[in-house]
N, C-alpha and C positions, 0 to 999 in steps of 0.2 A: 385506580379508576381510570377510567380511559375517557380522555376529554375531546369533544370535538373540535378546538383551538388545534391541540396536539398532532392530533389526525392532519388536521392542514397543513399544519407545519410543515410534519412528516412529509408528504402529499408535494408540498412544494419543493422539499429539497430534492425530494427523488426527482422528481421532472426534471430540473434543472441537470443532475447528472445525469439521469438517461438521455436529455437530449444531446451532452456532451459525449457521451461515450455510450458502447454499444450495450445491451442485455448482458452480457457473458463479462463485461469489462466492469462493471456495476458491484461493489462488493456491498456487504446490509453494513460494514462497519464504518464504509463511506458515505452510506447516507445518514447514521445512525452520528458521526461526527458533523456530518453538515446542515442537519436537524439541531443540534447541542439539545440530543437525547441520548440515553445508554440505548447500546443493541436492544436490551430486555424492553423496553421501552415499543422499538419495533416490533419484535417480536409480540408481544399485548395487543398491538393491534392489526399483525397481518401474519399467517401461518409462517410466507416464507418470500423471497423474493418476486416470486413470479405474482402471485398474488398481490402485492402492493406493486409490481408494475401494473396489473392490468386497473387497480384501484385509481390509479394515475390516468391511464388512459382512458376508463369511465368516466371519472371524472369530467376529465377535459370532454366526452363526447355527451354528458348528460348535462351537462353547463351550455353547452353549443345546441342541443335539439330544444332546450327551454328556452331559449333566446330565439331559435327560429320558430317554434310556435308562439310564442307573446308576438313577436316582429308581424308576422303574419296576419294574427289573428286582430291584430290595430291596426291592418290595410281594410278598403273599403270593397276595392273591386279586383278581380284577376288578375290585371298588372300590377295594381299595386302592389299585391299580395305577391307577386313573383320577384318585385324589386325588394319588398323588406325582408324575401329569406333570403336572396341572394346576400343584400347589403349582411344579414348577421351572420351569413358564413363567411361573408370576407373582410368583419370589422371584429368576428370572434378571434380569427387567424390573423388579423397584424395586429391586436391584443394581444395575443397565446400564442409567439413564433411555436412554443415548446411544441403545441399539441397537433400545429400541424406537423411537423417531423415525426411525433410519434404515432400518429394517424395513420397519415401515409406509410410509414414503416407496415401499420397492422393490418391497412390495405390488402399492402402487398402477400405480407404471409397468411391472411383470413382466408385466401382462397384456396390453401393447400390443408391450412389447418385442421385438427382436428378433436381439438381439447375444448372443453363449455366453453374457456376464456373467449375463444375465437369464434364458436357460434354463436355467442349471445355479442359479441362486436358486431358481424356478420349481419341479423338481428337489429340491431341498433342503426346502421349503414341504411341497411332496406328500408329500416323507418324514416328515412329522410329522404330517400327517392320515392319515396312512397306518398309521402307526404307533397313535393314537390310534384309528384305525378295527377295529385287529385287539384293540385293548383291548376296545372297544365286543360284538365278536364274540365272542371270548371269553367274555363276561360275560353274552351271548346264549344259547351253548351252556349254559350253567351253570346258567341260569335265574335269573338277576341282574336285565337286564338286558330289556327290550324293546324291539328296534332291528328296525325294519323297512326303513332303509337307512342304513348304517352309514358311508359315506363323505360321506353328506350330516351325518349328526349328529355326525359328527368337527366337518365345518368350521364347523358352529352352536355346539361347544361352542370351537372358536376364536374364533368372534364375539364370543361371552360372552366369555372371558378379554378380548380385545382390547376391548370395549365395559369392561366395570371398570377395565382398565388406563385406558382415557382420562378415564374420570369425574371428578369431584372428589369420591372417597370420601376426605373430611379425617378423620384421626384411624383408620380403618381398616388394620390391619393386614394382612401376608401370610394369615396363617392364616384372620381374618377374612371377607377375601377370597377365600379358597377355599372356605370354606365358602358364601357367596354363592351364588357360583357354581353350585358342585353343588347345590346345595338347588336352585335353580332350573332344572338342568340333569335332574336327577336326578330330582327330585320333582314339579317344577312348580311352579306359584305355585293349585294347584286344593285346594277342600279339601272333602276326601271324610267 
């Protein structure tokens, strides 16, 4: 019987070794030891490697869009609503070093790919610029806000989050962090 405890287990240790080593470097008998489950075990709950890596990076990417709609949807107004997705995208990712490396990694190859795994990632990505673009709109209507295309300045304020994320901002906090951001996102770096 395949328990959902088990699945997380599983789920955890894979992550931890994909994020140490590559796809190809990854064997099931190394994760199936660092679970302390038999291969068969694996196997019961995922066809084959690739499949329980991409279970992995669902995971991590369906954990991270719940977090930015609850964060969101408990802001009042436009900004607010733009500081509590930013804040869950960059308090889910110094939580989940893992999942931003394996993120970023599917980023990068989602745009070549061409297997479901990679268009339903693809799919998921959109959904959070997408989402982040109807904040952006919003906050246009309201007079917040000056967005003259709002799904380009979604994915520039994802740049920004993903560019802090990689930095070596030592000693900087989440909150710090976000405030970065948006000041620079929000304001500019121009002074009037």
């Amino acid at each position: 019987m395949k328990s959902p405890d088990r699945r997380a287990q599983i789920l955890g240790s894979a992550a931890r070794l994909f994020e140490q080593k590559r796809f190809d470097e990854v064997l099931m008998e190394d994760i199936a030891r660092a679970a302390s489950v038999a291969k068969g075990t694996l196997y019961s709950h995922f066809a084959d490697k690739e499949e329980l890596y991409f279970a992995v990076v669902f995971d991590g990417i369906c954990r991270l869009n719940a977090r930015l709609k609850q964060e969101a949807s408990d802001a009042s107004d436009p900004t607010a609503q733009l500081r509590a997705m930013v804040h869950a995208i960059v308090s889910f990712f110094a939580d989940n070093r893992v999942f931003f490396r394996l993120m970023s990694a599917e980023d990068a190859r989602s745009a070549t790919g061409r297997s479901d795994h990679r268009r339903r990632w693809s799919k998921q990505r959109h959904g959070q610029t997408h989402a982040i673009a109807e904040v952006l709109e919003a906050g246009a209507r309201a007079g917040v806000f000056r967005v003259t295309h709002a799904h380009v300045q979604a994915e520039i304020l994802r740049g920004m989050v993903r560019s802090v994320l990689m930095s070596k901002a030592d000693g900087l906090g989440v909150e710090e962090r976000v405030d970065i951001i948006l000041q620079s996102f929000l304001v500019g770096l121009q002074n009037d």
